[in-house]
N, C-alpha and C positions, 0 to 999 in steps of 0.2 A: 324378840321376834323368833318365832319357828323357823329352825334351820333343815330348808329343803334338800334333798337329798336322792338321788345324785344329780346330781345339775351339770349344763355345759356351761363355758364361758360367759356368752351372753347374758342365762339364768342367773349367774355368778355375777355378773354387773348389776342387773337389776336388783336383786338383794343386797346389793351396797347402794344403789341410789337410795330403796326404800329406808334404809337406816339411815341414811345423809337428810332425807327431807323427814322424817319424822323425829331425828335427834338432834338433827344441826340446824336449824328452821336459821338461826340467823347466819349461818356459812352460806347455806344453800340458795340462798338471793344471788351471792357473786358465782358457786358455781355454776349457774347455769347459762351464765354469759360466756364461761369457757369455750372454746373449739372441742370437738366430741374428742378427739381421743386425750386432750386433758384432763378435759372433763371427767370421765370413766376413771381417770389414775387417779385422780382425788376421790372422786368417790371409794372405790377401793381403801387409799390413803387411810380418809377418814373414815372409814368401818373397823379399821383394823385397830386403828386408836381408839375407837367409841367402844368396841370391843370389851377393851382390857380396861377401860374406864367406866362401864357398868359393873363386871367382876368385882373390881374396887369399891364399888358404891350400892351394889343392889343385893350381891347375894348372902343372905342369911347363913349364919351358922359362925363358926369360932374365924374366928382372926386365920390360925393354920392352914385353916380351907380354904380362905381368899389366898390365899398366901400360894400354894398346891395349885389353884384354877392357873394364877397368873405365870405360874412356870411352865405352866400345861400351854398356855396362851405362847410364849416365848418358843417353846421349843414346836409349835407348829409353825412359827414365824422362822424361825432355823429351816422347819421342813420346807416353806412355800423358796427361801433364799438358793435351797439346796434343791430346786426341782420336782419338789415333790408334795405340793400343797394335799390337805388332806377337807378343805372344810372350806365353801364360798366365798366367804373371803378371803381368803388365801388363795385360793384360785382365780380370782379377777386381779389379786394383787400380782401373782407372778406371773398373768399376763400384761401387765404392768410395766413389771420389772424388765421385759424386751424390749421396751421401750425409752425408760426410763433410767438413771443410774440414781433411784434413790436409799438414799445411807443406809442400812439394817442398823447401824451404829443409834441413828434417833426413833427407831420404835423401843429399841433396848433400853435406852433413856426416858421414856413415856413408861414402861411396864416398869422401871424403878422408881417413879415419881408417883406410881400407883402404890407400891408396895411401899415407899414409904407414908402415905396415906393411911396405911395400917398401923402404921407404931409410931406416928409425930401426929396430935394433933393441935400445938402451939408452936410459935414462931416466934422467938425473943426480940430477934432484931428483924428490919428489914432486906439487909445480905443475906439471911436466913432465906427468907422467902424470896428472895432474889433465886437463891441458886433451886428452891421449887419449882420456880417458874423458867428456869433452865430446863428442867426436867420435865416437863410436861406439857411448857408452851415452846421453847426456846426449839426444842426438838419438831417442833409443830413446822415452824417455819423452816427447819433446814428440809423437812420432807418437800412444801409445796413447792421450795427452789428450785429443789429439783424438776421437778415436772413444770412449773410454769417458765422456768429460764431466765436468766439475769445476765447482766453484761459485763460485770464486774467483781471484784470480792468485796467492795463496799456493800451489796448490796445484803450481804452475809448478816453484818452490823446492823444496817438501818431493818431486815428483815424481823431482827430478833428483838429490835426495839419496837417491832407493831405487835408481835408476840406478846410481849409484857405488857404493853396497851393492853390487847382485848384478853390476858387470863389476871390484871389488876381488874380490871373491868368484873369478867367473873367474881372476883372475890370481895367487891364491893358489893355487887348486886344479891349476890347469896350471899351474904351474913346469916339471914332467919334460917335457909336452909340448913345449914354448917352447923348452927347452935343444933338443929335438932337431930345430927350426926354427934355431937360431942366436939365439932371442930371450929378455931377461931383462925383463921388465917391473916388476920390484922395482927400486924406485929404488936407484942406485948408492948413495946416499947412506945410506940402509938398512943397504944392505951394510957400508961403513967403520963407520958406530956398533956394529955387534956383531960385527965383524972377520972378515966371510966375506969369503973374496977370490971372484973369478968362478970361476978354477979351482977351490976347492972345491965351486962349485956345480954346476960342468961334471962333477965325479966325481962329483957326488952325495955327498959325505961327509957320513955321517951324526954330528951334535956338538950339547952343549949349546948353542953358539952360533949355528948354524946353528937351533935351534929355536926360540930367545927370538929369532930374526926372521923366521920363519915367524908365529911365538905373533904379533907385533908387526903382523902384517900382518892378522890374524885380530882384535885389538882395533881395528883401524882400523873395517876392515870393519862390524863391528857398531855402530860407533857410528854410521856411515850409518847402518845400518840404523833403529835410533833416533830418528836427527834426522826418516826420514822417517816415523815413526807418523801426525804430524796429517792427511796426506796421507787416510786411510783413513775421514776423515771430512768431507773435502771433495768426495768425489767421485761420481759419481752413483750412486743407490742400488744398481742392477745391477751394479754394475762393482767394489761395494767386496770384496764375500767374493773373487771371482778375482783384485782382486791382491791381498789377504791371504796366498790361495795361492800365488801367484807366489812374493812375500817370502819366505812361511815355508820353500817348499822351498830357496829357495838359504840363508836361513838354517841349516835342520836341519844341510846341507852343511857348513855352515863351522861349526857345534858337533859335527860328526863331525870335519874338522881340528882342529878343538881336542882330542879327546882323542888324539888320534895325529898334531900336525905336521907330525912328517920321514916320512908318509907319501904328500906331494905327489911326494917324489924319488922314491917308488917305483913308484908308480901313480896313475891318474887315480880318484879318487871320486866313486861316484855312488850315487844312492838306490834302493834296489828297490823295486816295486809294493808290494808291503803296507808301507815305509814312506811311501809317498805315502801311501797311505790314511790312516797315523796321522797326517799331516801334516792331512790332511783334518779329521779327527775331533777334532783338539786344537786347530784353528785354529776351530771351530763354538766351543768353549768358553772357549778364550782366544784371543779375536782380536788378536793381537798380530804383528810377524815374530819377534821374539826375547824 
């Protein structure tokens, strides 16, 4: 997106919504059940992270250069911490931050989980990608804590266990993408137990065994999901139906992988507006993610 210039706060909100609804389509269902000045901190939030997460993923040129944007990206995140935002997003975020006490510690964590993006793109085990997903999701969740309120430090726990739910979820759902980055985030180790080799991921071949480790990546997923139910009762009243939604939509996601797997190799899935809504409409009746 064109970064307008100079802008007031307001302007500075708006240009985070715009980036929340045309890059988080499935966040932005539960954001907007938020209460407004939540709402706006996530939005913010989530720009500052979609941010440093295109840097990672879109811009052309040598590895160094991504490398240079995303310190560039940090040390504006330093500037907005320090009073002195220089760039719309950073400026709705450190109107934000008046509001909010959230970590500078987990955008730190998200811009290194980018940068290693740059020079990892295998995962031997799945601790490996455990502690990835510290870094890029786990951090996700210590941000929205803050801003949406919790009542406890369990909620800290079950928080990061819906985190690993929906970026498992990601890394299920883009396989095809990732192959054509060069990147496998299924643990290698995955791979040897049900004898896909990398080449047959690279073709895309489609096999039983290539499914019962997709299937295997889908039971993972879910049982996050799971672990973090308690979550939706620790946290403050406003904030429980929107991440309910959150949940449910990346869950529905991964119970569409499941009836079709080796669909990740062939296209990206995703939910259309009248299944958001049923997501909506089922999630009032059974408030669950799965």
């Amino acid at each position: 997106m064109a970064v307008p210039q100079p802008v007031s706060v307001e302007e500075a909100y708006a240009f985070c919504r715009g980036i929340a609804h045309r890059y988080g389509a499935n966040f932005s269902v539960g954001f907007r059940f938020l209460p407004r000045v939540k709402r706006r901190a996530v939005y913010a939030a989530y720009a500052a992270c979609r941010w440093a997460d295109d840097i990672a993923d879109e811009v052309a040129g040598l590895c160094t250069n991504v490398l240079t944007r995303l310190d560039e990206w940090q040390a504006e995140l330093d500037r907005c911490y320090a009073g002195t935002p220089s760039h719309p997003i950073t400026l709705a975020l450190a109107d934000a931050l008046q509001r909010f006490s959230i970590p500078r510690s987990a955008f730190i964590a998200l811009i290194d989980g980018c940068r290693q993006d740059m020079v990892k793109t295998r995962y031997e085990s799945f601790d490996e990608l455990l502690h990835y997903c510290d870094l890029v999701a786990s951090s996700i969740s210590d941000i929205s804590l803050a801003i949406f309120g919790y009542s406890g430090e369990a909620a800290l726990a079950h928080g990061r266990s819906l985190s690993t739910a929906l970026q498992l979820t990601n890394v299920t759902r883009d396989i095809g993408d990732d192959l054509d980055r060069d990147r496998i985030y299924l643990p290698l180790e995955d791979l040897r137990r049900f004898g896909v080799t990398e080449s047959e991921l690279f073709a895309r071949r489609e096999s039983d065994r290539m499914r019962k480790l997709i299937e295997f990546q889908i039971d993972r997923a879910e049982g996050y999901f799971r672990d973090a139910e308690p979550l939706l009762r620790e946290l403050s009243a406003d904030a429980r139906f929107p991440t309910l939604l959150m949940g449910g939509i990346y869950a529905t996601v991964l119970g569409r992988l499941r009836r079709d797997p080796l669909v990740v190799l062939r296209r990206r899935v995703s939910l259309s507006k009248r299944e958001k809504l049923l997501v909506v409409a089922r999630r009032i009746f059974s408030p669950h993610f799965v």
